[in-house]
N, C-alpha and C positions, 0 to 999 in steps of 0.2 A: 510465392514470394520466398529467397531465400531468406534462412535466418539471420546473414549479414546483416543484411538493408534494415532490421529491427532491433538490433543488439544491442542498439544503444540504450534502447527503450526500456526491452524486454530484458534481462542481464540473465545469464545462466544461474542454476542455484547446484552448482557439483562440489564446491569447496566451502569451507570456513569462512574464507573471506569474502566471498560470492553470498553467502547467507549476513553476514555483518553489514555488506555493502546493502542488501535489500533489505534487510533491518532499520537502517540508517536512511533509505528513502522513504519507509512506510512513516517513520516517525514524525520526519520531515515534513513532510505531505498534513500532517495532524496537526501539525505546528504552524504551518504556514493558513491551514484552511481556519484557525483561531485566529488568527489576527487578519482575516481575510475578512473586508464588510459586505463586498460586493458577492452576493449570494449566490449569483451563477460561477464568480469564480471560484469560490467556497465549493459548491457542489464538483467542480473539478478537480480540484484537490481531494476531496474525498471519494472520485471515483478510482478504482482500481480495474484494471483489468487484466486478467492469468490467462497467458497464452500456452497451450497445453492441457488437455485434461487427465493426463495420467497421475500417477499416486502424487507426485514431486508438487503438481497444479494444484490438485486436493488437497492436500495438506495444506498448502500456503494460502489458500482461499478459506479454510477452517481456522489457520492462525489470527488471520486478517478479522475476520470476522468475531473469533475473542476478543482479540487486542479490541475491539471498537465496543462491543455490546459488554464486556468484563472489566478487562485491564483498565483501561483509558477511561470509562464510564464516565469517572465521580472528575477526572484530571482538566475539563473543562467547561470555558462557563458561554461560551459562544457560540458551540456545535453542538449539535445531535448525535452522539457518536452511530444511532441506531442504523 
């Protein structure tokens, strides 16, 4: 599959703005899965999936995975960040 046909999805992470903008979905996603009741959509909201495994994938998959078990921990009362 080219990477067109998923771009929209998948967004690059090579610039600032490119890190701000998937910054600003992950959050999104946290936010939306709290005020979300229906539980399977809930679990949608907080799946993520990294396309790529080289360092740029790992990382984001390591941040992601703070952000939920760390950061965000104590920030909600309706999710499981685990």
């Amino acid at each position: 599959m080219c990477k067109d046909n998923w771009e929209e999805f998948a967004p690059g992470l090579k610039t600032v703005e490119d890190a701000i903008e998937m910054r600003r979905r992950i959050f999104t996603a946290f936010e939306a899965a709290e005020k979300e009741t229906d539980s399977e959509k809930r679990r949608a909201w907080l799946t993520f999936v990294i396309v790529g495994g080289g360092p740029t994938g790992v990382e984001l998959a390591g941040a992601i995975a703070e952000l939920a078990n760390q950061t965000l921990k104590e920030d909600f009362r309706n999710i499981d960040t685990s």
